[in-house]
MARTORRO-275212 format. One line per 3 residues: their letters; for each residue x, y, z of C-alpha. Coordinates in Angstrom, 2 decimals, always signed. Each point is the difference from the previous one (the first is absolute). Last residue first. Example, Ala and Ser with C-alpha at 12.3 -4.5 7.8 and 13.67 -1.06 7.14 Angstrom:
2
sa = +13.67 -1.06 +7.14 | -1.37 -3.44 +0.66 $
This chain:
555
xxx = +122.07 +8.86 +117.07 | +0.88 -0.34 -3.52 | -1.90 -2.12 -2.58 $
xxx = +1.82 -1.31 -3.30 | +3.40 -0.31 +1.83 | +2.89 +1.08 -1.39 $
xxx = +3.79 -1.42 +0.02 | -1.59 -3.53 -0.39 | +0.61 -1.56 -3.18 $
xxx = -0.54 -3.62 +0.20 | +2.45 -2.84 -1.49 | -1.86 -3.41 -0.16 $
xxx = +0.77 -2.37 +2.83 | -3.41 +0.41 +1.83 | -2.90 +0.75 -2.67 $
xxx = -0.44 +3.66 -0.12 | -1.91 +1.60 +2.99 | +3.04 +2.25 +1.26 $
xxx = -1.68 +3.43 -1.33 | -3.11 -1.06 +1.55 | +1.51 +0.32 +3.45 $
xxx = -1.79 +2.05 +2.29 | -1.03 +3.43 +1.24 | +3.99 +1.02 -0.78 $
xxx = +1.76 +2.99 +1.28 | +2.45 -1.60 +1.56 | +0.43 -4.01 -0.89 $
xxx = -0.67 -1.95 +2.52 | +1.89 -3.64 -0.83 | -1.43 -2.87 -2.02 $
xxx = -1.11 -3.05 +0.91 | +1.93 -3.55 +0.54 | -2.13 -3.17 -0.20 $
xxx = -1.86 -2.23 +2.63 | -3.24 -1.73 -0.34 | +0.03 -2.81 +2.39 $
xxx = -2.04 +1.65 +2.11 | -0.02 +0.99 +3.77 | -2.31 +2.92 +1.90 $
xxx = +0.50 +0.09 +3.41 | -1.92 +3.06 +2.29 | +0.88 +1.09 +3.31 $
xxx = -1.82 +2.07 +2.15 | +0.70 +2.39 +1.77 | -0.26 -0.37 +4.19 $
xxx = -2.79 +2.28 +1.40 | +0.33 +3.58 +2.02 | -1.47 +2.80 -2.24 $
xxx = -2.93 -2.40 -0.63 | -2.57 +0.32 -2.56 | +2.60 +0.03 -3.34 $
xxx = +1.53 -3.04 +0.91 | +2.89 +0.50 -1.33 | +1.73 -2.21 -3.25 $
xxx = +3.40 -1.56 -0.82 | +0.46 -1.64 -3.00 | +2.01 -2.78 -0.69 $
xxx = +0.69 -1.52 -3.80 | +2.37 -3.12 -0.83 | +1.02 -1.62 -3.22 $
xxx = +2.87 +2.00 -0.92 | +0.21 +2.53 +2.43 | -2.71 +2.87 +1.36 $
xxx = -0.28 +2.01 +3.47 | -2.95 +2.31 +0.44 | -1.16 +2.45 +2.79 $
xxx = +3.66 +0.24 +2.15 | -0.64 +2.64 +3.03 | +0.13 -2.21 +2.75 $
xxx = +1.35 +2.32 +2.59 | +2.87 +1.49 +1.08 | +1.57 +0.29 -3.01 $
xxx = -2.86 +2.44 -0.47 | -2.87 +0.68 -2.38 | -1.54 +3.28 -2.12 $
xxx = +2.27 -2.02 -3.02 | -1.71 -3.21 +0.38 | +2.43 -2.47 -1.53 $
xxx = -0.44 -1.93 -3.51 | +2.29 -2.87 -0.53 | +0.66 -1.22 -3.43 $
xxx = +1.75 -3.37 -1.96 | +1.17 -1.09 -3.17 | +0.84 +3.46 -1.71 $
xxx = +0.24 -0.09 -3.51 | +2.17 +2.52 -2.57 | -0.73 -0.76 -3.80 $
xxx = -2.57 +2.50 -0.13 | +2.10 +2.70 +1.23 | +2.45 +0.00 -3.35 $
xxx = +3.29 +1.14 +1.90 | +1.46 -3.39 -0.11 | +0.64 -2.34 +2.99 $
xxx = -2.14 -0.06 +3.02 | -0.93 -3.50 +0.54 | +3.03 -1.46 +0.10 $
xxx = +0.69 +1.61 +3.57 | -3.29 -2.00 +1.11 | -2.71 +2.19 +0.65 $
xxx = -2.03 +1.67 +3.65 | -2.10 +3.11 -0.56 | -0.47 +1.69 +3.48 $
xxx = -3.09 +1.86 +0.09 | -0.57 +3.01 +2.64 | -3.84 +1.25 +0.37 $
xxx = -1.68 +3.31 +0.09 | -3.90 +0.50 +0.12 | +0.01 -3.23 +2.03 $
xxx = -1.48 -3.20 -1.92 | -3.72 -1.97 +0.36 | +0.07 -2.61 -1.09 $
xxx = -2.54 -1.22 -2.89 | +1.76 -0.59 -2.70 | +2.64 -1.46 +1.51 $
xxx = -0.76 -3.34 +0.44 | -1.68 -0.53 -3.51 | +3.81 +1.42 -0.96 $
xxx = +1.81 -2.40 +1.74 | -2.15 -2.91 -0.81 | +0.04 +0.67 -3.89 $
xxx = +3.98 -0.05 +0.17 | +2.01 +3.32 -0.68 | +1.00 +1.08 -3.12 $
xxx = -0.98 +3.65 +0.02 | -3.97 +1.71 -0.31 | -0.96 -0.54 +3.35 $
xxx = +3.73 +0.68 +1.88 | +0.33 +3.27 -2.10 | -3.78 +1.31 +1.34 $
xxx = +0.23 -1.12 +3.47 | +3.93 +1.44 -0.13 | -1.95 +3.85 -1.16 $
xxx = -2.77 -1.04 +2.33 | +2.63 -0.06 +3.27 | +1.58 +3.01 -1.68 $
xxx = +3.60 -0.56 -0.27 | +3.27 +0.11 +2.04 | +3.78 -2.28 -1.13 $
xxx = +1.69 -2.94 +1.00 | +2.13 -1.40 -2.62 | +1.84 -3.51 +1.00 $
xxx = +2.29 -2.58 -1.46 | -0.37 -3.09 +1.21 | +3.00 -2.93 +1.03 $
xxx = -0.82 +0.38 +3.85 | -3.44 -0.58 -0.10 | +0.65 -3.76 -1.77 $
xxx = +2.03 -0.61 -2.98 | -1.58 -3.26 -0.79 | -3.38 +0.92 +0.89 $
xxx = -0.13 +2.68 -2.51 | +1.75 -2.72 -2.89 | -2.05 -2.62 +0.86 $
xxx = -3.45 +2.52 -0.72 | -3.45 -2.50 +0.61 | +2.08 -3.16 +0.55 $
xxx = +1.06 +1.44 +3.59 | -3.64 +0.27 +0.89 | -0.15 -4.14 -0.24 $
xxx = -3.10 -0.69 -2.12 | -3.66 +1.65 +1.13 | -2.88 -2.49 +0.74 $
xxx = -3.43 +0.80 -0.38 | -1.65 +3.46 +1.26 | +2.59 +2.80 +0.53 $
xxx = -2.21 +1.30 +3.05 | +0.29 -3.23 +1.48 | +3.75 -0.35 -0.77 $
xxx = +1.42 +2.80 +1.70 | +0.85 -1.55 +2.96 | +2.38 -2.08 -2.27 $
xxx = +1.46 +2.84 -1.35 | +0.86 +1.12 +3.23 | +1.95 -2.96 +0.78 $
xxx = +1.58 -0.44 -3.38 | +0.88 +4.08 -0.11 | +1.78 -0.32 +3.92 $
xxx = +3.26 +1.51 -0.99 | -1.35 +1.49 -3.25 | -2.17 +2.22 +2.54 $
xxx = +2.71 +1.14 +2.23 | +2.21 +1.08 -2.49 | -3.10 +1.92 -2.41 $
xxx = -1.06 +1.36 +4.35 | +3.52 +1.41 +0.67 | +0.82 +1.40 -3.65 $
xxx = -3.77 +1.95 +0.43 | +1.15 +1.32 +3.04 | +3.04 +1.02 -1.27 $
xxx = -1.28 +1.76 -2.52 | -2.76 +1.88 +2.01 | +2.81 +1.64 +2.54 $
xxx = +2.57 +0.91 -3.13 | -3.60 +2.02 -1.47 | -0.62 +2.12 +3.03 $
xxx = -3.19 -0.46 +2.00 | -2.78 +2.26 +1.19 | -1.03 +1.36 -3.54 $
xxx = -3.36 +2.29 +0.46 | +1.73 +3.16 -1.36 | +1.66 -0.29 -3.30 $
xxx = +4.26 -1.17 +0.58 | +2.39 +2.70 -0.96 | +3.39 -2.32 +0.13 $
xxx = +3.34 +2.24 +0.96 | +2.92 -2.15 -0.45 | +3.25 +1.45 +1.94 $
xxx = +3.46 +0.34 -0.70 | +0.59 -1.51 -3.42 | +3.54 +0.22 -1.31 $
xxx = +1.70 -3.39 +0.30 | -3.06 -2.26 -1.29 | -1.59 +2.95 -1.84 $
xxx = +2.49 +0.56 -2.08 | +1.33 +4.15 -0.52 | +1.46 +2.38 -2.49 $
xxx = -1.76 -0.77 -3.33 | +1.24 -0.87 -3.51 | +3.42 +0.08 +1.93 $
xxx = -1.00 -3.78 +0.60 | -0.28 -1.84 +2.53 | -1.05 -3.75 -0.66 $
xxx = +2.30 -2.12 +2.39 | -1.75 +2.31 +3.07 | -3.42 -1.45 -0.78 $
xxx = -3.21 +1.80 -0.40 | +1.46 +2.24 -3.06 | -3.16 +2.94 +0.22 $
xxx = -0.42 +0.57 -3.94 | -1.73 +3.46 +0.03 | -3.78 +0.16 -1.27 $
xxx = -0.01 +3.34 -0.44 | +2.55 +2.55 +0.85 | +2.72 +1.44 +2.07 $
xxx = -0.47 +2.02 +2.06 | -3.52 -0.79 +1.11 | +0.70 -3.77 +0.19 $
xxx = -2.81 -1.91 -1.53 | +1.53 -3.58 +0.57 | +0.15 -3.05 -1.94 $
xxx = +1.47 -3.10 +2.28 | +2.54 -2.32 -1.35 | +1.12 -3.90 -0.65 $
xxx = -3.16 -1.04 +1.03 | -0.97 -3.78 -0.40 | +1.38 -0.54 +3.79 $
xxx = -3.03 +2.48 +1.38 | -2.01 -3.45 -1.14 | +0.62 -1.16 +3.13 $
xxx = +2.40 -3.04 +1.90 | -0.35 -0.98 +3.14 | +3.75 -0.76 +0.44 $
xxx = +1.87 +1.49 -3.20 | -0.20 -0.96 -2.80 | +3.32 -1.71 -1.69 $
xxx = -0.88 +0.38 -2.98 | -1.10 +3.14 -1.92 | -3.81 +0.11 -1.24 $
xxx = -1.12 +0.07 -3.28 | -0.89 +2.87 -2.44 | +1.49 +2.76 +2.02 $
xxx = -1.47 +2.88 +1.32 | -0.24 +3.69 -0.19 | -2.19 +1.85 +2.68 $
xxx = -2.34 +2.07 +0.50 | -1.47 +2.93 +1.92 | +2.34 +1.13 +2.68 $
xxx = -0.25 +3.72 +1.35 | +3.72 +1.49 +0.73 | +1.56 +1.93 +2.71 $
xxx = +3.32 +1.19 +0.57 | +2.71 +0.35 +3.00 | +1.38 +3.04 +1.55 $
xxx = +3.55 +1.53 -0.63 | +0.67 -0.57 -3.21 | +3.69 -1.00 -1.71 $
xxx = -1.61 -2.13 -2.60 | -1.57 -2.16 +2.46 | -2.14 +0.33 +2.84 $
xxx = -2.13 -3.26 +1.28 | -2.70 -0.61 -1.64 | -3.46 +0.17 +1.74 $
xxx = -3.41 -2.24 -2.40 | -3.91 +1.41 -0.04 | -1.79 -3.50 -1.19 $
xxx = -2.89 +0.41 -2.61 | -2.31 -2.63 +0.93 | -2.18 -1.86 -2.92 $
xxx = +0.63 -3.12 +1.88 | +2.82 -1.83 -2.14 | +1.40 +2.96 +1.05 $
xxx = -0.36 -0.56 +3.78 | +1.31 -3.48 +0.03 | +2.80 +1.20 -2.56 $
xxx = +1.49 +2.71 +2.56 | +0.23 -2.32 +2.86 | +1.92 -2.45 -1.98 $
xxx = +2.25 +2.46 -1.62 | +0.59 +1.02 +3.58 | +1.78 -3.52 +1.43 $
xxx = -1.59 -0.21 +3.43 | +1.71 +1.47 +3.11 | +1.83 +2.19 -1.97 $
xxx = +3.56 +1.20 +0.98 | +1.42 +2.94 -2.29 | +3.76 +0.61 +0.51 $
xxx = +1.47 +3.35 +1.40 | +1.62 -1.89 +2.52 | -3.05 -1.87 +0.84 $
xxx = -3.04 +2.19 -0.74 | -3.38 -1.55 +0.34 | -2.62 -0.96 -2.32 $
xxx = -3.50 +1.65 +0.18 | -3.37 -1.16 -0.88 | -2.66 +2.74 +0.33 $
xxx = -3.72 -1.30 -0.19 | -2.16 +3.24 -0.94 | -3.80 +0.21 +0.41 $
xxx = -1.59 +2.57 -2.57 | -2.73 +2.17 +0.37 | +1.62 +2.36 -1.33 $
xxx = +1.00 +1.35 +3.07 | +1.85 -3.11 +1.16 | +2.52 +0.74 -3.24 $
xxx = +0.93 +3.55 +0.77 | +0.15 -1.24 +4.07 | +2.33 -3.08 -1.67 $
xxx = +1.96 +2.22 -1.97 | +0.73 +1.91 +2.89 | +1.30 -3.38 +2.17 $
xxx = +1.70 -0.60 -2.81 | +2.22 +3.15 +0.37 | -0.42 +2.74 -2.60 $
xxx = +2.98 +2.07 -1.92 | +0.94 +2.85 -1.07 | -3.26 +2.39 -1.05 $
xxx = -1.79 -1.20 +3.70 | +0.38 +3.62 +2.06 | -0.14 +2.20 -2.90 $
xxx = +2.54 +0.48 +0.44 | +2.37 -2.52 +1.46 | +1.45 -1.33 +3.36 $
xxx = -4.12 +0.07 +1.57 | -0.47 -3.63 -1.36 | +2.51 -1.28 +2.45 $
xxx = -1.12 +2.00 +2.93 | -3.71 -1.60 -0.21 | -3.15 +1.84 -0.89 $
xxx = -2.93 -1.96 +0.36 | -1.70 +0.03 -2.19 | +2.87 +0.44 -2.92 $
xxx = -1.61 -3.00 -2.13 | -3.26 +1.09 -0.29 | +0.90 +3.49 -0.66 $
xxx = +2.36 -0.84 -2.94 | -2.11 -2.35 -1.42 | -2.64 +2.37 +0.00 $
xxx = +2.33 +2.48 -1.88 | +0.81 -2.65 -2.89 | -3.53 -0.24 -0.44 $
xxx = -2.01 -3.05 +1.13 | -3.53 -1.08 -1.45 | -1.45 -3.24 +2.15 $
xxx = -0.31 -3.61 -1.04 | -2.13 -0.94 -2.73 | +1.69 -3.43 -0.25 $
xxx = +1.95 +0.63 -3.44 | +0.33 +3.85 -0.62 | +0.08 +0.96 +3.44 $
xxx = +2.19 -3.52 +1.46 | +2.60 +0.85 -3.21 | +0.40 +3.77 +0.80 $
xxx = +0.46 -0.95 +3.78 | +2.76 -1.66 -1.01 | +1.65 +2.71 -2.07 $
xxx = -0.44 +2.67 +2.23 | +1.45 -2.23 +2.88 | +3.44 -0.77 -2.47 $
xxx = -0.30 +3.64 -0.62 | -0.36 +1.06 +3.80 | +3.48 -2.03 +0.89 $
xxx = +1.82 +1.02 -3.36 | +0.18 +4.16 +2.03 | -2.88 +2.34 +0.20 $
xxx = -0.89 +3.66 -0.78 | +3.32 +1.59 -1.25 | +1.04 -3.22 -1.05 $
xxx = -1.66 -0.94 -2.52 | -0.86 -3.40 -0.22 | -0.77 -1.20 -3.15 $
xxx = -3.14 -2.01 -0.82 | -0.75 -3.12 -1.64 | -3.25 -1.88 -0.29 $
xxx = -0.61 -3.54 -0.37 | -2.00 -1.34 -3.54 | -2.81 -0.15 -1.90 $
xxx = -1.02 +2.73 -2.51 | -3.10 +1.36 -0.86 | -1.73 +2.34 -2.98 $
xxx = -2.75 +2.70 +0.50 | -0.20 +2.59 -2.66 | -1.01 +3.17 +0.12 $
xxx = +3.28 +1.25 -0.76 | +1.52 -1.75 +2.76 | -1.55 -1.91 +2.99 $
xxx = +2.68 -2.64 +1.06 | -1.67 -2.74 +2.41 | +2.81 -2.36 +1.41 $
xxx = -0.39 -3.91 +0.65 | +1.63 -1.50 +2.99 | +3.34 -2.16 +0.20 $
xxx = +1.90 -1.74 +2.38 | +1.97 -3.62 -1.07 | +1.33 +1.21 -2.85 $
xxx = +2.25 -3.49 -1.02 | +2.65 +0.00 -2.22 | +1.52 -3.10 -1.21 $
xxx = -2.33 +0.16 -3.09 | +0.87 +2.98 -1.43 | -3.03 +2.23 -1.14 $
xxx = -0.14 +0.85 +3.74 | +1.09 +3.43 -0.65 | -3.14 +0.13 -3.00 $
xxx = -2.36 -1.34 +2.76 | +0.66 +2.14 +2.42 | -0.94 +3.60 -1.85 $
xxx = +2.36 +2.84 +1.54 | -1.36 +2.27 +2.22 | +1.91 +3.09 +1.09 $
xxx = -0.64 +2.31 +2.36 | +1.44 +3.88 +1.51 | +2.85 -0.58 -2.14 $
xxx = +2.11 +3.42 -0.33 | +1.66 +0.07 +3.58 | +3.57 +2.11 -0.39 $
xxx = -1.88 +2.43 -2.82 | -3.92 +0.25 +2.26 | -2.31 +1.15 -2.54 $
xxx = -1.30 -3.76 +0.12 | -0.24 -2.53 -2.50 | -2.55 -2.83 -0.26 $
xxx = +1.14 -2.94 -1.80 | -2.55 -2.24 -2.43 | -0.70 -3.51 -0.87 $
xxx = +0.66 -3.09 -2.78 | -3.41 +0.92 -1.67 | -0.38 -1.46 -4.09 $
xxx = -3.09 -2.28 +0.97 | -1.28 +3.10 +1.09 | +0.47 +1.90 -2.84 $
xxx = -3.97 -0.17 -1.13 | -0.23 +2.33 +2.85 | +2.42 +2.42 -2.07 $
xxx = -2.43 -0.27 -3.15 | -3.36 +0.57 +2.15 | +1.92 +3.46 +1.52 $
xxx = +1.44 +1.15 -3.28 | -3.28 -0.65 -1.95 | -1.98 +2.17 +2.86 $
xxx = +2.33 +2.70 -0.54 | -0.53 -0.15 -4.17 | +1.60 -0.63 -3.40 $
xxx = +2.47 -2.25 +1.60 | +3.46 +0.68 -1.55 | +1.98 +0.94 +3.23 $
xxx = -1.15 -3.64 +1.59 | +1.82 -1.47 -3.20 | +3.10 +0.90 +1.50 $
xxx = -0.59 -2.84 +3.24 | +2.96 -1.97 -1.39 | -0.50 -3.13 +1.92 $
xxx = +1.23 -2.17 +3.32 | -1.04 +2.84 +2.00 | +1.26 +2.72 +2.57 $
xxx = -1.65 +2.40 +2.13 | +1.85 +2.84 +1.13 | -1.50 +2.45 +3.04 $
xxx = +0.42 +3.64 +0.59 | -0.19 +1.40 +3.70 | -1.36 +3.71 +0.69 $
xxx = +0.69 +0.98 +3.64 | +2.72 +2.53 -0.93 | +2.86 +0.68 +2.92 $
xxx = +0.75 +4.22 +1.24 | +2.82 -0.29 +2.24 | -0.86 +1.48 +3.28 $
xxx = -1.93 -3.41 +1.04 | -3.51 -0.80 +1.41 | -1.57 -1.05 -3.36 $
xxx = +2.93 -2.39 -0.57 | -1.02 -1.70 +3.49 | -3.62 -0.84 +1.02 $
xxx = -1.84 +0.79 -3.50 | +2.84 -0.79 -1.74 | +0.00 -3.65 +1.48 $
xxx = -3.59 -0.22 -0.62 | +0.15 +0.97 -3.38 | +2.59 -2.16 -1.03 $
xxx = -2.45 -2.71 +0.84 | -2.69 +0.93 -1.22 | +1.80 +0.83 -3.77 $
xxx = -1.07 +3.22 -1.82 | +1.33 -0.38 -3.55 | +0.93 +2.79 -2.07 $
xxx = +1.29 -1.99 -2.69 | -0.65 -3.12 -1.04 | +2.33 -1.95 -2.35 $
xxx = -1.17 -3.06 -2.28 | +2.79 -2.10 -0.78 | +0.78 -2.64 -2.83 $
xxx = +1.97 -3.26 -0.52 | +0.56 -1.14 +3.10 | +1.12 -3.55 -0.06 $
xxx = +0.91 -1.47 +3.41 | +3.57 +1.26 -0.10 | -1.16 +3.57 -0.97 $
xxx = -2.19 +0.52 +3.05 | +2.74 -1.68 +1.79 | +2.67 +2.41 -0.98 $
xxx = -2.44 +2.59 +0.39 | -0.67 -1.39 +3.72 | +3.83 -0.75 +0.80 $
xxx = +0.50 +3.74 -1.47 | -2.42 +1.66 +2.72 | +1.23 -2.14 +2.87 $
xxx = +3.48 +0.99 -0.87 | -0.68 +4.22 -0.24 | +2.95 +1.30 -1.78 $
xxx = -0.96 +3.68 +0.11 | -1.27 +2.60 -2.83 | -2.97 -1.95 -1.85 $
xxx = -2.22 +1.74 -1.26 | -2.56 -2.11 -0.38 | -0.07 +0.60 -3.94 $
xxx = +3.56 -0.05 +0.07 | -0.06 -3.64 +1.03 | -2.79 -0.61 -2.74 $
xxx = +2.35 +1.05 -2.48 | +2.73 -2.56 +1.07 | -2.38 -2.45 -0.04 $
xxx = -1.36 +0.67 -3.72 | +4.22 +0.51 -0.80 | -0.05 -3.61 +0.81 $
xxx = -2.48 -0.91 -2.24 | -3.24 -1.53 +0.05 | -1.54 +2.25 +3.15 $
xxx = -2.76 +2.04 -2.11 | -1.51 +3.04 +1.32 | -3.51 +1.23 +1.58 $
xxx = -0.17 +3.36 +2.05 | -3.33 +0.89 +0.58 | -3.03 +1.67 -1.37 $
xxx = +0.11 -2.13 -3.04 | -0.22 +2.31 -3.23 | -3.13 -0.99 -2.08 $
């Protein structure tokens, strides 16, 4: 039986070359040849090529602009799916039930798809390229991802990964693409509401402002953060906007950005980035950052307070003109013509879409937890001490429990801060390498639907990319619906030492209470791991190599 569809080989380059004039291909569109180049990079091997394909998004935005116009525009998209295998032998299925159980039987084989639009200076309406093949490299972290339903041919198949779109500019400028693209992640991955491009555009032009009124459509240059943050706010979002100040055309940030970035990848945030100008434009650029690359130790001399932002030697970016997963230099000593700007003298602004129900940024929840791990290990005998009773018997000098954590005090940890569930950390905590107290404590507390956790290691502890080699020593969890102006810290945990904090849950008005737990069971435990329920992929004997670049059960 014939395959109703357009199926080819990629083994060659002439196979490439024949796919390009397949699409038609009349303008040099970069964003379009950084995603075949990385198609091909991450071993496509085969495409599958719909034609005729009506896309929701494009037709919303032809709905409320190409329809409108003089110039007659078609609303048909196609869309190009490509795999890590020959799909030939779908052609030679007797049968159109054959061909759709065959391609589902491809799955295994699915590295994504493109959607293409009738429009020749905008082409890629999305792109989704599978995460876990970019990420084949160990130093690479994708940080934001969501999983992808593709219906084709009868067949259902999925892909995980962080869209792409292109702006085009006759309907919005890099500002609403880096907002399309968030809110793409927070629908597909928290349920979050369905935007269009022309949505965005309303949401974000309400109200009308002089500066957004210089182009038309009023919006197609350029946005303002304070637009992306009404886009952003009205879906259902709650922006933080860190900014850095201009000082003779030098960027100023009060905190070092890489550092603000990693807090909020590390929790599942996508984080909307300014550039300034360069290559002779007039107005700056926007990115979405979703990973980053890191190294396998860190870099001495750290730097005071130390993170694990300092294992990052870039940030990957979805940058609508450019591509997928762009290499983002963080430091000025690494540009590169690879890629115009670095984030350290570059970045303008940090946009961070925080879910609703977060009262409390994640800088304010570090330092608290830095403030109460310094003042603990300052008085750890004496509270220790108080903590005997509940112990039961009689517990050795704390400092004997870790001698290397209590040797380089607060001021020698390295810190990653960074939002979960309050069950999702109930769940880790249980099932990690945590004393018998501290988890018979914990069991039974009641946790905040949101809560900040600052993982606290030695700088030795983080070398090597294998994640189950990693410890962390110490935690703090902070309620994230709390203040700095209150006591908002719910659990606090070093070598030998537990507190937890607890409300009365009959009085609006009555002192917590504060609960010791001490043992002389002390060990490192492992690090959160995204995506993972817990951590039977790291339960080989300690010392013996573990491979840990996939976790049996995902979140």
């Amino acid at each position: 039986m014939q395959a109703p569809i357009n199926l080819g080989a990629l083994a060659s380059e002439e196979d490439w070359l024949a796919l390009c004039r397949l699409l038609g291909l009349t303008e040099d569109v970069p964003v379009l040849n950084d995603l075949l180049a990385t198609f091909r990079g991450i071993g496509a091997r085969g495409f599958l090529y719909e034609e005729a394909y009506i896309d929701r998004d494009f037709s919303a935005v032809y709905s409320a602009f190409y329809a409108s116009l003089f110039h007659p525009y078609l609303k048909y998209c196609t869309r190009l799916h490509f795999f890590t295998e020959d799909l030939s032998d779908l052609g030679a299925q007797a049968t159109a039930e054959a061909v759709s159980r065959r391609l589902e039987e491809k799955q295994s084989a699915y590295l994504g798809f493109v959607v293409l639009r009738p429009v020749r200076h905008a082409p890629v309406g999305i792109a989704v390229v599978a995460s876990q093949k970019i990420a084949s490299n160990p130093a690479r972290q994708i940080d934001i991802r969501a999983n992808y339903d593709v219906h084709v041919l009868g067949a259902d198949l999925e892909v995980e990964g962080f869209p792409l779109t292109q702006q085009d500019t006759r309907v919005g400028a890099c500002a609403q693409a880096a907002i399309w693209m968030a809110g793409r992640h927070f629908h597909r991955h928290h349920g979050g509401p369905w935007f269009s491009m022309p949505d965005i555009n309303e949401a974000a032009l309400k109200p009308a402002d002089n500066m957004i009124s210089r182009s038309l459509p009023a919006g197609s240059e350029f946005l303002t953060p304070d637009n992306i943050v009404r886009a952003l706010r009205a879906m259902d979002r709650h922006p933080v906007v860190h900014a850095a100040k201009l000082d003779n055309g030098k960027t100023v940030w009060v905190r070092p950005p890489h550092e603000i970035v990693s807090r909020y990848l590390d929790s599942g945030i996508p984080v909307i980035l300014g550039l300034l100008p360069r290559d002779g434009a007039t107005v700056g650029h926007a990115v979405v950052a979703i990973g980053r690359e890191i190294r396998k130790e860190l870099v001495q001399p750290l730097p005071e307070a130390p993170t694990w932002a300092e294992m990052a030697t870039h940030l990957l970016v979805n940058d609508d003109q450019r591509g997928t997963h762009c290499r983002l230099p963080i430091r000025a000593g690494d540009r590169s013509e690879a890629y115009p700007w670095t984030l350290e003298e570059d970045a303008v602004y940090a946009i961070v879409p925080l879910p609703a129900k977060v009262y409390m940024t994640g800088e304010v929840a570090e330092t608290l937890s830095r403030d109460y791990v310094e003042a603990i290990i300052a008085r750890a005998p004496e509270y220790r001490q108080r903590a005997q009773a509940a112990a039961g018997g009689v517990l050795r000098d704390i400092t004997t429990t870790d001698p290397s954590f209590f040797a380089a005090g607060a001021g020698g940890l390295v810190a990653r801060t960074y939002l979960t569930y309050g069950w999702k950390y109930k769940r880790r905590m249980l099932r990690n390498r945590l004393p018998a107290a501290f988890k018979a404590e914990l069991i039974s507390k009641q946790l905040p639907r949101y809560v900040w956790v600052t993982e606290l290691s030695l700088p030795d502890d983080l070398k090597g990319y294998n994640v189950c080699d990693r410890k962390v020593r110490a935690h703090v969890v902070v309620d994230a619906t709390g203040s700095r102006f209150w006591d908002s810290v719910l659990v606090v945990q070093i070598p030998g030492l537990s507190m937890f904090w607890t409300f009365n849950a009959a009085s609006t008005i009555a002192t917590r209470r504060l609960i010791w737990r001490a043992t002389d069971e002390a060990k490192p435990f492992l690090p959160k791991v995204r995506g993972w329920r817990d951590y039977d992929a790291c339960a080989l004997p300690e010392g013996l190599p573990a491979n840990a670049t996939e976790s049996p059960q995902k979140a």
